[in-house]
C-alpha positions, 0 to 999 in steps of 0.5 A: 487452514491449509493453502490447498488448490482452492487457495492458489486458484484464489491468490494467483489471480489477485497476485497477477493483478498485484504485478500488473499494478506493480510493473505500471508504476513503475513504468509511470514513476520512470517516465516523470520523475524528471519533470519540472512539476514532480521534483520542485512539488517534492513528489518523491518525498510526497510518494515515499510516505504514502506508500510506508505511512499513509497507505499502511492505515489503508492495508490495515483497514483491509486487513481488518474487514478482510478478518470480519467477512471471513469470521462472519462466514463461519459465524451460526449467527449469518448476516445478511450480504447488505448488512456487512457491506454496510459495516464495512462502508462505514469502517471505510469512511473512518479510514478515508477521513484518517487518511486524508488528514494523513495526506495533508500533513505529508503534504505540509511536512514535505515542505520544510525547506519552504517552510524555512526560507520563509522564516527567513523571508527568502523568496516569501511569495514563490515559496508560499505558491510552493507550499500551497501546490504540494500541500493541494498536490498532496490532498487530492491525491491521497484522496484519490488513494483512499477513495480506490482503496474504499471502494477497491475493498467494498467490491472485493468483500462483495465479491468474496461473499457471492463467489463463496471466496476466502477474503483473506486470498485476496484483498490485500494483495490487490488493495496494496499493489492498487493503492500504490499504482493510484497514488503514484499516478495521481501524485503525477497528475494533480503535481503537474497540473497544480504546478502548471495552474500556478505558472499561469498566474504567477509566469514570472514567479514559478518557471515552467521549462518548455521541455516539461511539457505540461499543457494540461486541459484546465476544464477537466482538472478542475472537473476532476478536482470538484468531482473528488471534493463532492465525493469527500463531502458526500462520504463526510454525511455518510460519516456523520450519519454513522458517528453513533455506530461501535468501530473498531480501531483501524491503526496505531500511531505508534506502529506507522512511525516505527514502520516509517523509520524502518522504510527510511533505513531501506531508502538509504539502502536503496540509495547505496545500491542505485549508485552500484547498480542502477538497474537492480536498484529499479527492480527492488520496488517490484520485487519488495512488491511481490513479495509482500503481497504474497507475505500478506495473504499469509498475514490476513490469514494469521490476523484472521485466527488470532483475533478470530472471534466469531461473536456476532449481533444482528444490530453490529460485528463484533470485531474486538473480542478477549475470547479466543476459543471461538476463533480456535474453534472454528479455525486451524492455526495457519502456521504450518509446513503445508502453509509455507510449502504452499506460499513457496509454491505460490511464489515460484509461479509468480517468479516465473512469471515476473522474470519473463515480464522483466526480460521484456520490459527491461530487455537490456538486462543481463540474465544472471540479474533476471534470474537472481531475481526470480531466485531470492523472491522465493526466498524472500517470501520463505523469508518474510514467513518467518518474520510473519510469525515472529512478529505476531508471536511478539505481540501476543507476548507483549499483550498488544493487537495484532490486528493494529500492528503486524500489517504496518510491521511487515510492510515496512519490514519487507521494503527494508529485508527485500533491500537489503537481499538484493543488495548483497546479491548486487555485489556478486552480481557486478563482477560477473555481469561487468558493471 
């Protein structure tokens, strides 16, 4: 499986809107994270497992549809468009229901301080109202999340299937950088909205600074809300419809907390070099974005030939499968000089790009930061390459599946690699930049 011109006409326009989401995020979370609503609903702490925690099961369930869609299309037993669409709505609804349980325990662990005050019986009714607006914060939002990832994912595998599109080019670029723009934007909705609601019932409870700002309209929030719980209970009746129905295991426990621990470390990197050098800081969620989604589309491709088992039934995919020979039948092992050159060629474009987006966005930045940028994403993606293979070569040798964790592993992986080289780079960069 080579990365031929095919390829780079697939990925490129899936990347583009990776960067697209990704510099909008970014634009959103600058223009409110001083809000009132944001910081006392625990907003960042909220945000932050989400996009190394929750949205991991997310990439892991795209990933995996991503594998069968491309297997069924070498497959001599052909299923019909309707059928696989089907297999893959129902491995959605298992995903949604995981995800938003996920949501809510974020939303009640993001809590702790609260939590602890009542116990001491500090503050009980503020801190109580606290509680219950980040944990409904939380939920809706991370439903919201879901919800765009479900359908995100259906659309793209209908798509692949009609325009005759590897999936793998295409659907985990576009799930992560959208997964993470929804829940950033949603978690800002839904935060100031709830905590607007409850400062107009408890004004002398919970203080709302005029400079905030927050004059939501309480018709269509609470429209918005009833929408998003009548979508819930109408993908709970699909669920139960499909309980009956074999799915394949869609995430590990084990490997979400080994790949939150490892964000955790890259948070406290990001913290060292924001007090430095705060406009590198601000740079190093786009570029650990760019560079991942590039990663991915490497990722998809090896998860596809490794557990690439071609087996299919008429009633239901088989996507756990022992047998690999009809995987290294049908595929070519991913893993090559042409692949890397390709990913590198792919990266480079991008990095041209993305350096003229932050010369406009951030115009006050100095040159030498733009292109160091442009520079270290190629190598970070030469980078992450490397890491890719390690990973999946490690598993194989351990027996575990790849499908599970190699996905979870390199996202976190790249936050805390991409952190780091940017890092190192600010402190060359400060001298001769006077900051």
């Amino acid at each position: 499986m080579k990365l031929d011109r095919d390829t780079a006409q697939q990925a490129l326009p899936s990347l583009f809107v990776s960067l697209i989401g990704l510099l909008l995020m970014s634009k959103s979370l600058y223009h409110n994270i001083e809000n009132t609503a944001t910081n006392t609903l625990h907003y960042l702490f909220i945000l932050n497992s989400f996009l190394c925690f929750k949205n991991n099961i997310e990439l892991n369930y795209a990933d995996i549809m991503s594998s069968t869609v491309r297997r069924l299309a070498v497959s001599s037993k052909k299923l019909s468009a309707f059928s696989i669409i089907e297999y893959v709505f129902a491995c959605g609804t298992k995903m949604f229901f995981s995800s938003i349980a996920v949501s809510l325990i974020i939303g009640l662990c993001s809590n702790y301080a609260n939590i602890a005050a009542i116990a001491q019986m500090k503050e009980v009714q503020k801190n109580a109202l606290l509680i219950a607006g980040s944990v409904c914060s939380s939920f809706f939002s991370g439903a919201c999340g879901s919800i765009c990832t479900f359908f995100c994912v259906v659309l793209c595998i209908f798509g692949s299937i009609k325009l005759e599109y590897n999936p793998d080019n295409i659907i985990l670029p576009i799930i992560a950088s959208s997964a993470d723009y929804i829940s950033t934007v949603s978690l800002i909705y839904f935060s100031g909205n709830f905590y607007s609601l409850l400062h107009s019932i408890y004004p002398d409870v919970i203080v709302l600074k005029g400079a905030d700002n927050l004059a939501p309209s309480r018709k269509i929030f609470f429209a918005n809300c009833a929408l998003i719980s009548i979508l819930i209970v109408l993908v709970a009746v699909i669920h139960h419809t499909e309980r009956e129905r074999k799915l394949p295991r869609l995430f590990n426990v084990w490997s979400l907390l080994c790949a939150f621990a490892v964000t955790m470390l890259g948070g406290v990197v990001v913290n060292l070099v924001s007090s430095k050098n705060h406009l590198l800081a601000t740079m190093i969620p786009l570029f650990n974005g760019l560079a991942g989604s590039v990663a991915l589309i490497y990722t998809s491709q090896v998860t596809t030939y490794v557990n690439g088992s071609t087996i299919v039934e008429t009633s239901e995919v088989a996507l756990d499968s022992d047998d690999e020979s009809g995987a290294r039948k049908e595929f070519e092992n991913p893993r090559s000089l042409s692949t890397l050159a390709g990913l590198i060629c792919i990266s480079s474009i991008l990095s041209l790009i993305s350096c003229v987006a932050i010369s406009w966005i951030f115009q006050k930045a100095p040159k030498s930061y733009v292109l160091t940028f442009g520079a270290l994403l190629v190598f970070e993606v030469f980078l992450l390459y490397h890491l890719v293979n390690f990973f999946v070569s490690s598993l194989k040798m351990f027996k575990m599946s790849v499908s599970c964790h190699v996905v979870p592993l390199l996202n976190a992986s790249s936050d805390l690699l991409g952190s780091v080289v940017l890092a190192i780079a600010s402190i060359f960069l400060s001298p001769i930049s006077g900051r």
